[in-house]
C-alpha positions, 0 to 999 in steps of 0.5 A, a space after each residue: 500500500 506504501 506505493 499507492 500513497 506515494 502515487 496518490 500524493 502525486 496526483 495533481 489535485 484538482 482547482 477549478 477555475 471560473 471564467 465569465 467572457 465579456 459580459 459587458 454592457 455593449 454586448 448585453 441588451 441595449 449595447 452596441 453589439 447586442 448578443 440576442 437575450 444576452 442578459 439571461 448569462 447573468 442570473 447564471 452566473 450570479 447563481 454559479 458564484 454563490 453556489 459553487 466553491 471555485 479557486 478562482 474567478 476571472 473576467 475578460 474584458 474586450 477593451 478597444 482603443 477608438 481606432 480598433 482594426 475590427 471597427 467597420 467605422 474604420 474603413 472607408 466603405 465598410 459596413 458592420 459585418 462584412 468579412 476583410 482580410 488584414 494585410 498580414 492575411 487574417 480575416 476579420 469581421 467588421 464590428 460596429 464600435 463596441 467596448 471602446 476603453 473608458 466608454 461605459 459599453 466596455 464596463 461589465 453589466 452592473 447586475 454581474 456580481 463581482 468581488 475584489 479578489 476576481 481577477 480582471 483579463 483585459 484583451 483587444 487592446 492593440 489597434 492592428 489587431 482583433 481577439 476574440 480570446 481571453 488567451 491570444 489575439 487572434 493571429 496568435 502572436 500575443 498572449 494575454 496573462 490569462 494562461 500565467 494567471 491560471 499556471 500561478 493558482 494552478 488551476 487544472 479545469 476551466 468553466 467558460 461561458 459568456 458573450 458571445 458563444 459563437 465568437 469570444 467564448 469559443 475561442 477562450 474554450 478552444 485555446 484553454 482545451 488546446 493549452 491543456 486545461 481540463 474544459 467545460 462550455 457551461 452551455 446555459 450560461 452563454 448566448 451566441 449571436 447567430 444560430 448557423 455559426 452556434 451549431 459551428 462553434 458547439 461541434 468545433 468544441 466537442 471536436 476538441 474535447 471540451 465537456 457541454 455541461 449545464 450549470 445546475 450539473 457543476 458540483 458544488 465542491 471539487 471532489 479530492 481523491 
């Protein structure tokens, strides 16, 4: 038996963390991107918060500067949802502005409860460049601190849910599955904004490996082996 303790002593205990992706008010009703009944996320959340022991909590913050690349606003001729592709070959979306740095759209929605000790992961900052995920813009050449904050309290599961399903909240999910996070899409806490690319996002995630659960489902308390 002195085997089997030593081994159970090297298991990595399990820390989970929660991660809220842009519940921020251009995205939730009224805003200037509004993601269809994204308002629903937050009672969820608030629920998730109360309910359930986690290790750590972390908000993502898309934080534009005015002359962000993704703003159609700021390309002659451009409408909001055309698709351009940038000069270093990546494509992307125009936008109306949204989550402009100090504008009250980028502030996270007032019914969101937050505390001191969350952790703030601001992302989208530099001007050339979009991203949608809370770990890397979009051509993958800059990190944020999400992962280094993560690795710090070593967390080893990732709970994500947020706005929007199909755009920031799956490429948080996919890079947290690729970055070899235990990931869970927490499905009733999150809103997309189109129903197609939905269905594309959800089977783009189970493909990588990441669970769907629903929040009633999250146990209250990591179960220590």
């Amino acid at each position: 038996p002195e085997t089997t303790t030593l081994s159970a002593h090297n298991m990595t205990t399990t820390k989970r963390a929660l991660i809220i992706v842009d519940v921020q008010n251009d995205f939730c009703q009224g805003g200037s991107l509004e993601v269809p009944n994204g308002n629903q996320v937050i009672a969820v959340f608030n629920q998730l918060r109360d309910s359930c022991e986690w290790d750590l909590i972390v908000l993502t913050q898309d934080f534009h500067p005015q002359d962000h690349i993704s703003f159609a606003s700021n390309h002659e001729g451009k409408n909001p949802f055309e698709q351009i592709t940038l000069p270093d070959g990546t494509p992307q979306v125009m936008w109306p502005n949204h989550c402009v740095q100090q504008s009250n759209g980028c502030q996270f929605h007032d019914k969101l409860k937050r505390e001191d000790r969350d952790v703030i992961v601001q992302k989208g900052k530099n001007r050339e460049v979009d991203s949608y995920s809370g770990f890397f813009d979009n051509n993958k050449k800059e990190k944020t601190e999400l992962d280094g904050v993560l690795k710090k309290n070593n967390i080893t599961d990732a709970y994500i849910g947020g706005l929007a399903l199909d755009f920031c909240v799956q490429f948080t999910a996919v890079d947290s599955a690729e970055l070899g996070y235990n990931t869970y899409l927490i499905e009733d806490a999150c809103r997309g904004i189109a129903q197609d690319s939905v269905e594309a996002a959800m089977k783009k995630m189970k493909e990588k490996g990441i669970k769907i659960v629903q929040s009633k489902d999250i146990p209250q308390k990591v179960a220590q082996s």
